[in-house]
PDB file of the backbone (N, CA, C, O) and the ligand in Angstrom, with CONECT records:
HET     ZN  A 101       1
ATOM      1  N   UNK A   1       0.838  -1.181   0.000  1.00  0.00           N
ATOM      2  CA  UNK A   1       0.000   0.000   0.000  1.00  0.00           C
ATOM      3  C   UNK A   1       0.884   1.245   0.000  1.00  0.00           C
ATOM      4  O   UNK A   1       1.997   1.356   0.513  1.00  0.00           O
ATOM      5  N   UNK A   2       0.164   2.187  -0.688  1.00  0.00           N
ATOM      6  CA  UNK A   2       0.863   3.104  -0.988  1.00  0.00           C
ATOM      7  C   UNK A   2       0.864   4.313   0.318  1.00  0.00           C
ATOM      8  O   UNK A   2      -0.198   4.543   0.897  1.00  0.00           O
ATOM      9  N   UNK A   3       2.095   5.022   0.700  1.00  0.00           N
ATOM     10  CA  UNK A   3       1.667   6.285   2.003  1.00  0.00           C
ATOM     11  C   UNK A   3       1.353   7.082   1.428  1.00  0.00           C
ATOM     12  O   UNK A   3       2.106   7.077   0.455  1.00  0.00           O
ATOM     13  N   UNK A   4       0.414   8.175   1.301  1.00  0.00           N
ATOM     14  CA  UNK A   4      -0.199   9.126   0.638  1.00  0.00           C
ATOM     15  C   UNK A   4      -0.517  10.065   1.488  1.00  0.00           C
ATOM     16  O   UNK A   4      -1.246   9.731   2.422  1.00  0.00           O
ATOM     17  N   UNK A   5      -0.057  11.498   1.395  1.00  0.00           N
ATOM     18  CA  UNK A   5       0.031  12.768   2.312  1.00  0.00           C
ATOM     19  C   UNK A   5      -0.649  13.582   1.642  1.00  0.00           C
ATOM     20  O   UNK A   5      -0.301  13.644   0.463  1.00  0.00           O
ATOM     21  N   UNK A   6      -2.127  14.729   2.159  1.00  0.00           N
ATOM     22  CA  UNK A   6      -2.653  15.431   1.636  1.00  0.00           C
ATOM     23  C   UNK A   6      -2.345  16.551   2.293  1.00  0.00           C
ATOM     24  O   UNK A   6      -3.001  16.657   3.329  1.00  0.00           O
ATOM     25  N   UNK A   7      -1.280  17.808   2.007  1.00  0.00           N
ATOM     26  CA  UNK A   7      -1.502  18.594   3.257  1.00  0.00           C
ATOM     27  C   UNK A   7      -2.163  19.972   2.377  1.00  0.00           C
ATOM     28  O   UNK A   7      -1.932  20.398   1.245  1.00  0.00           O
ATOM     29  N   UNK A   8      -3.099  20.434   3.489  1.00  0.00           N
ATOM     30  CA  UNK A   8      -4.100  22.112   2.564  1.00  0.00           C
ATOM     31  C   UNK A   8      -3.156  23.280   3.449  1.00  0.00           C
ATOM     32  O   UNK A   8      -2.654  23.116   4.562  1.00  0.00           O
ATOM     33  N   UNK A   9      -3.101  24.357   2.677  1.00  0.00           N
ATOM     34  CA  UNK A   9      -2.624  25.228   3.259  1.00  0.00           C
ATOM     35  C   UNK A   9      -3.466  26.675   2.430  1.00  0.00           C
ATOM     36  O   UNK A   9      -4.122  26.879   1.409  1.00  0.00           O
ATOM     37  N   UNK A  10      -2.901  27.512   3.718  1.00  0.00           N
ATOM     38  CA  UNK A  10      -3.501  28.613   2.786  1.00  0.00           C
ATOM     39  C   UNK A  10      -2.647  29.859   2.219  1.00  0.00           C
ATOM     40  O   UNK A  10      -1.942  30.469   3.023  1.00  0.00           O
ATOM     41  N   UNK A  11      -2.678  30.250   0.904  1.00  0.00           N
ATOM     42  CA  UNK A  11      -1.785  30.985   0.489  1.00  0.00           C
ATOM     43  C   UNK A  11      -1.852  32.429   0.139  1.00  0.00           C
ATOM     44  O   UNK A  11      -1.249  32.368  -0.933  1.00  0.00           O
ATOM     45  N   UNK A  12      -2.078  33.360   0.245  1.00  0.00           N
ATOM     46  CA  UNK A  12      -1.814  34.244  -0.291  1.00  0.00           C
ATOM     47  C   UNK A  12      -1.069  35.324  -0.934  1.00  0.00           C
ATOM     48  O   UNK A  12       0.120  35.562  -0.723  1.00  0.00           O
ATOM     49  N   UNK A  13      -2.037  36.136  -1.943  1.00  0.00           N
ATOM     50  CA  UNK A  13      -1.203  36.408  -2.965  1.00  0.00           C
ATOM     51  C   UNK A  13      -0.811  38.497  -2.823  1.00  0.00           C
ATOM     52  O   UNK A  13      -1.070  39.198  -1.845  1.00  0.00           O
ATOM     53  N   UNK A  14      -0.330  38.831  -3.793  1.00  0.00           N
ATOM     54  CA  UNK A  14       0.135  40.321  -3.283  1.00  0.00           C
ATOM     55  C   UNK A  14      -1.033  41.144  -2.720  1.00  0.00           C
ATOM     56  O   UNK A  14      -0.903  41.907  -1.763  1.00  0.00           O
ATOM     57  N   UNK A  15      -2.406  40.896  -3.509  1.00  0.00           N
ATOM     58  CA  UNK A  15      -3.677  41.860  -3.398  1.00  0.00           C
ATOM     59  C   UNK A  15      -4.099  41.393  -1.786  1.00  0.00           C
ATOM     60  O   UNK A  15      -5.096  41.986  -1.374  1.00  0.00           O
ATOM     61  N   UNK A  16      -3.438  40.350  -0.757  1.00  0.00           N
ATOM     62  CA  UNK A  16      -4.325  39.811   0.042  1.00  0.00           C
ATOM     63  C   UNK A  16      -5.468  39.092   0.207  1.00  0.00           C
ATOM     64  O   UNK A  16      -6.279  39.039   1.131  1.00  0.00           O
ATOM     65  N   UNK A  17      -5.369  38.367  -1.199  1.00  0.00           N
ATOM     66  CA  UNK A  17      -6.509  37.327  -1.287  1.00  0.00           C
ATOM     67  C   UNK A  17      -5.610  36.121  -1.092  1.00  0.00           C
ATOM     68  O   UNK A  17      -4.476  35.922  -1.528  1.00  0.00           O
ATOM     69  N   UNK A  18      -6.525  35.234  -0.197  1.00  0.00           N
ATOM     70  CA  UNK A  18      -6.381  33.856  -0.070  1.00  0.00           C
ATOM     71  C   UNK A  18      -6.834  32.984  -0.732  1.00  0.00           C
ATOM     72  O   UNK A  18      -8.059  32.938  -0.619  1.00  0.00           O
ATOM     73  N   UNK A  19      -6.385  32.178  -1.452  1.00  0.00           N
ATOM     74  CA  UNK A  19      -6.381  30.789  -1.653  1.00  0.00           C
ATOM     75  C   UNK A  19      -6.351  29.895  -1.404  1.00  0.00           C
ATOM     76  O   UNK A  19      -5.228  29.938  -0.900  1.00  0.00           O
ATOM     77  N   UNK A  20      -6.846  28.250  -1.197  1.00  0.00           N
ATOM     78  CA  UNK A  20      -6.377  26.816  -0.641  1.00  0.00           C
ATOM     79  C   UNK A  20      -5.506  26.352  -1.969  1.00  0.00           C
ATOM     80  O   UNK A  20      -5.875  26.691  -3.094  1.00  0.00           O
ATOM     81  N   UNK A  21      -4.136  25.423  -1.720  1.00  0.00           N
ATOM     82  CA  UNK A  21      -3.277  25.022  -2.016  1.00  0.00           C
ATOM     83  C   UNK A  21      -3.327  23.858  -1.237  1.00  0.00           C
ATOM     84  O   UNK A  21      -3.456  23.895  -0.014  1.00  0.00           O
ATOM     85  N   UNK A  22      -3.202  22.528  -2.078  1.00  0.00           N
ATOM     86  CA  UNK A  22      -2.908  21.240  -1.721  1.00  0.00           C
ATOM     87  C   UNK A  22      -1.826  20.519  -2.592  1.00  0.00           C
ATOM     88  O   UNK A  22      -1.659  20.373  -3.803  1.00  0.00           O
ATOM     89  N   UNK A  23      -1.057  20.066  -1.279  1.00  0.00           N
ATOM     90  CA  UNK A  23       0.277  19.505  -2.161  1.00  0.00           C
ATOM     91  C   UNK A  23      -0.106  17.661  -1.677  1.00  0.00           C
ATOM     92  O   UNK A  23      -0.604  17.369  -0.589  1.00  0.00           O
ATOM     93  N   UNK A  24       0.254  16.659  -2.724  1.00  0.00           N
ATOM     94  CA  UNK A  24       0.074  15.513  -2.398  1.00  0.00           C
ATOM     95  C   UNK A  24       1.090  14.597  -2.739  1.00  0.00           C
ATOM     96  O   UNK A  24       1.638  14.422  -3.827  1.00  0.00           O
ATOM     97  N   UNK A  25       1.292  13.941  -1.470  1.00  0.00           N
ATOM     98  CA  UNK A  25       2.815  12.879  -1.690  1.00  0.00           C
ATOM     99  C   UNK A  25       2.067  12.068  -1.527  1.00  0.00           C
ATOM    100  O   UNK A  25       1.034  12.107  -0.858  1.00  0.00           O
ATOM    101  N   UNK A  26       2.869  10.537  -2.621  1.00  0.00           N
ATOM    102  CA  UNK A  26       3.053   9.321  -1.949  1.00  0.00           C
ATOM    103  C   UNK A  26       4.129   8.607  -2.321  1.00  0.00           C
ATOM    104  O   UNK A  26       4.627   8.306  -3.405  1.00  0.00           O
ATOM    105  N   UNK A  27       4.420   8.369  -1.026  1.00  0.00           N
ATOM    106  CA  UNK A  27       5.561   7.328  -0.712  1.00  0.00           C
ATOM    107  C   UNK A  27       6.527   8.646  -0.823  1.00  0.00           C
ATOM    108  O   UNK A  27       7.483   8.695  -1.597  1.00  0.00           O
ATOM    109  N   UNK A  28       6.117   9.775   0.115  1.00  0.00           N
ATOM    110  CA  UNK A  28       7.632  10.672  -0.007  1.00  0.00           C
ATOM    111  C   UNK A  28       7.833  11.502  -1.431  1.00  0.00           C
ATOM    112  O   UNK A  28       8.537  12.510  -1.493  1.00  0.00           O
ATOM    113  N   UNK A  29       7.170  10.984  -2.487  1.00  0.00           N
ATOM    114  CA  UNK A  29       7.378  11.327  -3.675  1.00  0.00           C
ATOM    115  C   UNK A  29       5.988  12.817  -3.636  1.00  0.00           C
ATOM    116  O   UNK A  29       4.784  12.698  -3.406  1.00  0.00           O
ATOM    117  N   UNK A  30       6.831  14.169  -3.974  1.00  0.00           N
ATOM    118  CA  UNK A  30       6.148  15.383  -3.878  1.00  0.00           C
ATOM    119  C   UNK A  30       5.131  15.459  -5.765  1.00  0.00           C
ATOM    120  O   UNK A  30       5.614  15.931  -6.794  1.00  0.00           O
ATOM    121  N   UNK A  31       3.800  14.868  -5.623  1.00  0.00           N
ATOM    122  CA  UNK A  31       3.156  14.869  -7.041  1.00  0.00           C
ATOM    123  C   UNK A  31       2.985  16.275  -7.539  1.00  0.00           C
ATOM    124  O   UNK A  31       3.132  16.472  -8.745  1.00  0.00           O
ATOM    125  N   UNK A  32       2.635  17.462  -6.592  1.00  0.00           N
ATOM    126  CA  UNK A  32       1.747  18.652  -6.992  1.00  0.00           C
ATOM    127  C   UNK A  32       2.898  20.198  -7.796  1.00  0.00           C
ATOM    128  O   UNK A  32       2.826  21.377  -8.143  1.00  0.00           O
ATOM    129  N   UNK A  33       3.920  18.940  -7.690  1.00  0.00           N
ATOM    130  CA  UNK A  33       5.020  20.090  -8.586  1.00  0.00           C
ATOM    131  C   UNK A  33       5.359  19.992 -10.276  1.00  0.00           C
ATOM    132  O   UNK A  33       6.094  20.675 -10.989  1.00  0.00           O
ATOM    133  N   UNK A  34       4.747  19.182 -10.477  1.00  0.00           N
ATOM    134  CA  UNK A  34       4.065  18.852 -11.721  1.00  0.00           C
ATOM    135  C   UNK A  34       2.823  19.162 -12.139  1.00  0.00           C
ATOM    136  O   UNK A  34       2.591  19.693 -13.225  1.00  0.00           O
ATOM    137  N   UNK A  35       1.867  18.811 -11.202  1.00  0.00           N
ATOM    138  CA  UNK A  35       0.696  18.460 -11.756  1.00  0.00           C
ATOM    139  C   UNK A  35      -0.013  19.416 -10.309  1.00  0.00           C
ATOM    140  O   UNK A  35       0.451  19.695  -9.203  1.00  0.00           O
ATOM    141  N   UNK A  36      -1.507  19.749 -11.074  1.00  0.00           N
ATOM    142  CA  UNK A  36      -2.353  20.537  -9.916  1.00  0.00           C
ATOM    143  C   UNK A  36      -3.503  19.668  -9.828  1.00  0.00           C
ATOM    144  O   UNK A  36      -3.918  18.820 -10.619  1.00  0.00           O
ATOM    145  N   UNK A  37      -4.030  20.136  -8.456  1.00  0.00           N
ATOM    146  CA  UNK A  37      -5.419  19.117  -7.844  1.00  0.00           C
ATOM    147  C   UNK A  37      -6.666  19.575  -8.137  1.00  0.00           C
ATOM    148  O   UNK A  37      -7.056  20.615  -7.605  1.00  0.00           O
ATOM    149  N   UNK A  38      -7.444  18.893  -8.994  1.00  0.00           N
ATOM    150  CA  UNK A  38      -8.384  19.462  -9.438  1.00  0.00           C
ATOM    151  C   UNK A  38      -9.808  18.856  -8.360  1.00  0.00           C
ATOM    152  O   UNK A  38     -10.466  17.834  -8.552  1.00  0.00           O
ATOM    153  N   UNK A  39      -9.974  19.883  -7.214  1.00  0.00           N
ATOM    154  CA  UNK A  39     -10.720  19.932  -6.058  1.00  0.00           C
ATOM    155  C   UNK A  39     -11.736  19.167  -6.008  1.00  0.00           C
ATOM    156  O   UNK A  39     -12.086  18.414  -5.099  1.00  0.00           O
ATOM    157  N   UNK A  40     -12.399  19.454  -7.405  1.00  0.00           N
ATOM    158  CA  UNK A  40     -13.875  18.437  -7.644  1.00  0.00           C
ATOM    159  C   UNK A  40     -13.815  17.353  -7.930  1.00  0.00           C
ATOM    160  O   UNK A  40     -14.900  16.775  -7.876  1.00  0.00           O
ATOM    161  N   UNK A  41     -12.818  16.652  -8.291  1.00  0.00           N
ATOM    162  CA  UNK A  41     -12.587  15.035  -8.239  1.00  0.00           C
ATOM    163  C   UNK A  41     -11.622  14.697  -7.084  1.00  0.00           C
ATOM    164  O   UNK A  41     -11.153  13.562  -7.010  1.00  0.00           O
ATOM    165  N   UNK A  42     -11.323  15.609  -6.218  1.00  0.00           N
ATOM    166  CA  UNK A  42     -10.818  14.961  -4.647  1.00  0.00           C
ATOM    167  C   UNK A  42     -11.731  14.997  -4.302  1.00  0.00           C
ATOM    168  O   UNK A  42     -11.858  13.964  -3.645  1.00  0.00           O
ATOM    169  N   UNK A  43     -13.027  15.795  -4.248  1.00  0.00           N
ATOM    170  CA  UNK A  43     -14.228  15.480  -2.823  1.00  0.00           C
ATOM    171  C   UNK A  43     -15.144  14.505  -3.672  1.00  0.00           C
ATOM    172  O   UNK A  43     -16.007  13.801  -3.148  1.00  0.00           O
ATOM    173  N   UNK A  44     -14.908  14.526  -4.883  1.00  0.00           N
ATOM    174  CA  UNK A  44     -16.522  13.036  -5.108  1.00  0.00           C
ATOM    175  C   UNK A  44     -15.553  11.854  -4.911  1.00  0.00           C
ATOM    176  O   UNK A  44     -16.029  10.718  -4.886  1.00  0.00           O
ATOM    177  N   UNK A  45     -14.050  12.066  -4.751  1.00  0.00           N
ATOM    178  CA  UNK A  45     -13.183  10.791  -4.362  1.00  0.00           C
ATOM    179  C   UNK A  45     -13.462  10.071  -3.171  1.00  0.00           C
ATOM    180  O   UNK A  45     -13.316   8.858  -3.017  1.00  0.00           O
ATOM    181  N   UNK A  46     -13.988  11.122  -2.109  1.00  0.00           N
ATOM    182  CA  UNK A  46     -13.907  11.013  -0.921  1.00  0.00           C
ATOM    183  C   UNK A  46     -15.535  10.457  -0.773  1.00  0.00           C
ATOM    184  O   UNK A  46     -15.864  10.182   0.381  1.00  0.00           O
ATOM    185  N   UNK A  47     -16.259  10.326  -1.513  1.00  0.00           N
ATOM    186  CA  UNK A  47     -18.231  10.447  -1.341  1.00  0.00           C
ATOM    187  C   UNK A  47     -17.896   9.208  -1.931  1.00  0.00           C
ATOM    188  O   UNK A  47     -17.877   8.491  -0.931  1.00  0.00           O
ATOM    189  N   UNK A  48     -17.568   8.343  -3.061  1.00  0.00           N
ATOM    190  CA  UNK A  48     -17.967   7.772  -4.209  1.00  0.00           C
ATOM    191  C   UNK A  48     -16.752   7.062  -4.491  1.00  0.00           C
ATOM    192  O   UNK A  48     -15.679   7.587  -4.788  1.00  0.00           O
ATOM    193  N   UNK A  49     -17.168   4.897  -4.293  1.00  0.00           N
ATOM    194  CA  UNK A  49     -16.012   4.438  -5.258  1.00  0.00           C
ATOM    195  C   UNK A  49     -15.902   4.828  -6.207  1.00  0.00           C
ATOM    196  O   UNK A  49     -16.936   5.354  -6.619  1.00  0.00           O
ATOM    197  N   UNK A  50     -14.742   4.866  -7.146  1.00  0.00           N
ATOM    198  CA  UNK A  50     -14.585   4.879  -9.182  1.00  0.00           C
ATOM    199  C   UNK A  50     -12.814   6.021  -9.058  1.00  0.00           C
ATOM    200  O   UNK A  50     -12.077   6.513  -8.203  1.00  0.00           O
ATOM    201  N   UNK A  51     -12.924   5.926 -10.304  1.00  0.00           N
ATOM    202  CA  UNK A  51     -11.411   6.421 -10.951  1.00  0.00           C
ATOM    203  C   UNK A  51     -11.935   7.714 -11.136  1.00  0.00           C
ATOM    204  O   UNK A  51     -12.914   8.157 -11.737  1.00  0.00           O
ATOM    205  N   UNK A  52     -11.030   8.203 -10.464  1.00  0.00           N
ATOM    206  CA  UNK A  52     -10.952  10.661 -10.787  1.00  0.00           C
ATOM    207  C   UNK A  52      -9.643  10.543 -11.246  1.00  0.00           C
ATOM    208  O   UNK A  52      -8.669   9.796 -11.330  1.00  0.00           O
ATOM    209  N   UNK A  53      -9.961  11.318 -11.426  1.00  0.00           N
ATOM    210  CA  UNK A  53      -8.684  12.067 -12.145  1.00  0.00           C
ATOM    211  C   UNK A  53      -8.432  13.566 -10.989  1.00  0.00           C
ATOM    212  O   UNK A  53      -9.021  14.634 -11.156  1.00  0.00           O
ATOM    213  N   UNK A  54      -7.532  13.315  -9.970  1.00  0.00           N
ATOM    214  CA  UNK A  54      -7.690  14.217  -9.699  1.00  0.00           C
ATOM    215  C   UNK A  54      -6.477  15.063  -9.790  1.00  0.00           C
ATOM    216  O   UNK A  54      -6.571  16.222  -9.385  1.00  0.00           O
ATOM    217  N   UNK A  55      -5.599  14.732 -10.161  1.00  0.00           N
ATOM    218  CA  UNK A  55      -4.222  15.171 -10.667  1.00  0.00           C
ATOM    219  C   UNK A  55      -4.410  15.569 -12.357  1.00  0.00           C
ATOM    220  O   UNK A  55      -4.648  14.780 -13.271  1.00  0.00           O
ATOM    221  N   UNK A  56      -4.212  17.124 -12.442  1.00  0.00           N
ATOM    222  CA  UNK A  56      -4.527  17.092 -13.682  1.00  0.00           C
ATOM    223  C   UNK A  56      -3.232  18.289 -14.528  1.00  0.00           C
ATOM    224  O   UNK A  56      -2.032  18.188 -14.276  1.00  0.00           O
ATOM    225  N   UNK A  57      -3.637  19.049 -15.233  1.00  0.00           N
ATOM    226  CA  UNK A  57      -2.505  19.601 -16.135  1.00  0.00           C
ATOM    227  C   UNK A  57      -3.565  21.035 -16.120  1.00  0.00           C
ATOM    228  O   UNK A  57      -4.795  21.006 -16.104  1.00  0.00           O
ATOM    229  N   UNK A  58      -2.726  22.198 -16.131  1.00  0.00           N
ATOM    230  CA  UNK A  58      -3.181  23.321 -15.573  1.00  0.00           C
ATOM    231  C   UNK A  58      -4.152  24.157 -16.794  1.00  0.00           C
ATOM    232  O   UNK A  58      -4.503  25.325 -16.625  1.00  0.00           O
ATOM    233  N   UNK A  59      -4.438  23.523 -17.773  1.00  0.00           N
ATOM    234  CA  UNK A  59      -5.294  23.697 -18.406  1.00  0.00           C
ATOM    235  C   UNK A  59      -6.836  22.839 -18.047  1.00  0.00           C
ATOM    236  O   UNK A  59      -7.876  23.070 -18.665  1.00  0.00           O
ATOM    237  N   UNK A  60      -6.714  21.851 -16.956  1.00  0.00           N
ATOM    238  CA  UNK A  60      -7.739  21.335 -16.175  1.00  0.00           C
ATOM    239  C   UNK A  60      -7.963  19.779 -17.258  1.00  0.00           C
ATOM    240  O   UNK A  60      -8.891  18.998 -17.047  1.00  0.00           O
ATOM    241  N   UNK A  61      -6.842  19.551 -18.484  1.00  0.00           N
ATOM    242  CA  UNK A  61      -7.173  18.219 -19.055  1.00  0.00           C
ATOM    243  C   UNK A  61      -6.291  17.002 -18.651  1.00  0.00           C
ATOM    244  O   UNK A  61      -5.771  16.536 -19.665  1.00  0.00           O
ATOM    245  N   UNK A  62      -6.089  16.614 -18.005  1.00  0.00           N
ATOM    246  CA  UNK A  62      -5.235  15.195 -17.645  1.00  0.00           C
ATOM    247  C   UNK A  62      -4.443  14.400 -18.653  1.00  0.00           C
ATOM    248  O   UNK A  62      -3.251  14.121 -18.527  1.00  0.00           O
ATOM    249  N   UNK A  63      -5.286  14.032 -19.755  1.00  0.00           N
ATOM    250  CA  UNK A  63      -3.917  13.573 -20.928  1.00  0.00           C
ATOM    251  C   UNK A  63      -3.020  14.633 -21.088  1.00  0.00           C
ATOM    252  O   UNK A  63      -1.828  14.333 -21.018  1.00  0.00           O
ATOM    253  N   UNK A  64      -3.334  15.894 -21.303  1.00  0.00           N
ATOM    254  CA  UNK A  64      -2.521  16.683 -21.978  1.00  0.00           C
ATOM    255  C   UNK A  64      -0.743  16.879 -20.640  1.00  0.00           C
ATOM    256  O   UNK A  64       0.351  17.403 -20.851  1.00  0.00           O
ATOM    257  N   UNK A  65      -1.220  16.278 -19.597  1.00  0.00           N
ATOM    258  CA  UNK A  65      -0.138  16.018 -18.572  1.00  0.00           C
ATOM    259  C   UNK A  65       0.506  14.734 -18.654  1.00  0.00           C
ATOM    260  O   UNK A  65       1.535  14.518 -18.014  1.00  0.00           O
ATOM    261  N   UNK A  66      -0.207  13.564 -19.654  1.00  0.00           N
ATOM    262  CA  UNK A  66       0.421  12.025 -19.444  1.00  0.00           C
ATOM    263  C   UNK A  66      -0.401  11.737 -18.477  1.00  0.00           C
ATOM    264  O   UNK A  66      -0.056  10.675 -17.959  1.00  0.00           O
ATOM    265  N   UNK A  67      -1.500  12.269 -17.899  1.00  0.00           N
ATOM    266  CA  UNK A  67      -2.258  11.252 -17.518  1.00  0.00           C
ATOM    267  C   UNK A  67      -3.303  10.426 -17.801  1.00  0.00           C
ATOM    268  O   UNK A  67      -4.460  10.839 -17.717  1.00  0.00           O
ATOM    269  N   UNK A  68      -3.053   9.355 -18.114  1.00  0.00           N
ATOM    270  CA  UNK A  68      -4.128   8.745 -18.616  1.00  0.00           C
ATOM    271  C   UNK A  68      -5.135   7.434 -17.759  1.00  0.00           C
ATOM    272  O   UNK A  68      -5.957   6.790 -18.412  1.00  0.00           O
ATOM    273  N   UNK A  69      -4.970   7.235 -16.591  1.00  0.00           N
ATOM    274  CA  UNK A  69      -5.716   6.365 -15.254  1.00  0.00           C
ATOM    275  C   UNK A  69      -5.492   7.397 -14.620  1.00  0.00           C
ATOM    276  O   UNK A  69      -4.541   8.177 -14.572  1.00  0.00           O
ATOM    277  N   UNK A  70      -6.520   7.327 -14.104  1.00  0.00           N
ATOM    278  CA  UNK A  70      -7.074   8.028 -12.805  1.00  0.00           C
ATOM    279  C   UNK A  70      -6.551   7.213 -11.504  1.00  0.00           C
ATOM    280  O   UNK A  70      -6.131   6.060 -11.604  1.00  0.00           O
ATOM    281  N   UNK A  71      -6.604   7.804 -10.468  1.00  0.00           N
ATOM    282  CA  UNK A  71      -6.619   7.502  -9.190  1.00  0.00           C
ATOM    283  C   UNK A  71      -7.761   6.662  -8.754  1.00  0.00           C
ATOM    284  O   UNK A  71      -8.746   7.373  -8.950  1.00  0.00           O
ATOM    285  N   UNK A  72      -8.179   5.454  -8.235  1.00  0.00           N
ATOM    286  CA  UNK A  72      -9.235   4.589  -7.105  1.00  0.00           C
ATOM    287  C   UNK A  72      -8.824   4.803  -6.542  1.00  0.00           C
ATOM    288  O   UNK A  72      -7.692   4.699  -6.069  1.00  0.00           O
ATOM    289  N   UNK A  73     -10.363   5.520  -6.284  1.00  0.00           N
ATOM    290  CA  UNK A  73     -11.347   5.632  -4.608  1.00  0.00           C
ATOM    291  C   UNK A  73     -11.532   4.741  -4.265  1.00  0.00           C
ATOM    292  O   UNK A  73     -11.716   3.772  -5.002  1.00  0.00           O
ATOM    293  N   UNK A  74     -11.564   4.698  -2.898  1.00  0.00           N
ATOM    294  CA  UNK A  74     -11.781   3.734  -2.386  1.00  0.00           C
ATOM    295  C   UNK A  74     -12.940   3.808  -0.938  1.00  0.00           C
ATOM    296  O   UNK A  74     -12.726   4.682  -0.098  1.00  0.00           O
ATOM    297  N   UNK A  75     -13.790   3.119  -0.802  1.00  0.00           N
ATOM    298  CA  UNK A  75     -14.691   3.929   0.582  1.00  0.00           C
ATOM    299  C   UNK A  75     -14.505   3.061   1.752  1.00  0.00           C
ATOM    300  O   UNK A  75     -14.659   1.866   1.501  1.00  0.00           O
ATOM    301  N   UNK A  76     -14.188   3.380   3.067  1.00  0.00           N
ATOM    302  CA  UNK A  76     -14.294   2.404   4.098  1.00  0.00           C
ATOM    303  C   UNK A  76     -14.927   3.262   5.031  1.00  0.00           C
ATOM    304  O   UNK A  76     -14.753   4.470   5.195  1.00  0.00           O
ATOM    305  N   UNK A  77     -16.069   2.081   5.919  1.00  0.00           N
ATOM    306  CA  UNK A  77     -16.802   2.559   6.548  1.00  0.00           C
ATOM    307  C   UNK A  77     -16.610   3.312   7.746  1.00  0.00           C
ATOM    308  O   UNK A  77     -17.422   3.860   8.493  1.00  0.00           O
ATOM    309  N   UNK A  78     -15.550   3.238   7.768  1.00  0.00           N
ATOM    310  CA  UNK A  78     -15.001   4.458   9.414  1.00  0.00           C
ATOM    311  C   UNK A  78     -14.644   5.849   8.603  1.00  0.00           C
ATOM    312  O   UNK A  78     -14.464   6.818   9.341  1.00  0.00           O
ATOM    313  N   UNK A  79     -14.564   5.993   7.719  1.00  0.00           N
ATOM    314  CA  UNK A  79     -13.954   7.217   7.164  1.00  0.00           C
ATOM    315  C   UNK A  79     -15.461   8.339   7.271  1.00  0.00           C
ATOM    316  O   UNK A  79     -16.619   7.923   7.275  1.00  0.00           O
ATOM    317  N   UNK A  80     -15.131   9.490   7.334  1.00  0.00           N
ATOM    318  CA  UNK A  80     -15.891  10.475   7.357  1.00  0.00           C
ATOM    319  C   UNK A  80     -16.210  11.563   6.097  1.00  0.00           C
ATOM    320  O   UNK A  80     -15.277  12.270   5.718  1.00  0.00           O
ATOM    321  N   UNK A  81     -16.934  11.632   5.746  1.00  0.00           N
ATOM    322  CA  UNK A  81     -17.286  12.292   4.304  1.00  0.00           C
ATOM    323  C   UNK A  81     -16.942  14.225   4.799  1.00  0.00           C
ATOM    324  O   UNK A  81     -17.030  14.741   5.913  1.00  0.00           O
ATOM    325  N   UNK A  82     -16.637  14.726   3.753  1.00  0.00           N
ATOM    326  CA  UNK A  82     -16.028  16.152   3.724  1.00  0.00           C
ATOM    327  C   UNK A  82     -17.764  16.785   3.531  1.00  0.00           C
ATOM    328  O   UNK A  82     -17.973  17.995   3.442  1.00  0.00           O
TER     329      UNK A  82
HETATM  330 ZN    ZN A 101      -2.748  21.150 -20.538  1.00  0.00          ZN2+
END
């Protein structure tokens, strides 16, 4: 099994607007310096078995990054929905 780290932070920018920023490791390996998290397929990840794509390419299309499988969800019953 894979270790997988989600950490949110909040960022802001010169005007004083904030943003959420999520960086995601697994196994130590930093994914989000490549690739950005596209928010709406992390939370139906978290509701709903099936394959997201939630790592995507900053035009919001996933092949156009080499990705072509998605990430499984997975649901277990102790976990808590967002
Ligand atoms: Zn692109």
């Amino acid at each position: 099994m894979d270790d997988i780290k989600i950490m949110v932070k909040t960022i802001v920018n010169d005007n004083g607007d904030e943003f959420l920023s999520a960086e995601i490791m697994v196994d130590e390996i930093l994914l989000t310096d490549k690739y950005l998290v596209d928010y709406k397929e992390l939370i139906r990840s978290v509701r709903k078995d099936g394959e997201y794509f939630i790592l995507t390419c900053s035009c919001g299309v996933s092949p156009c990054a080499g990705i072509y499988k998605g990430i499984e969800g997975e649901q277990y019953p102790f976990m808590t929905n967002l």
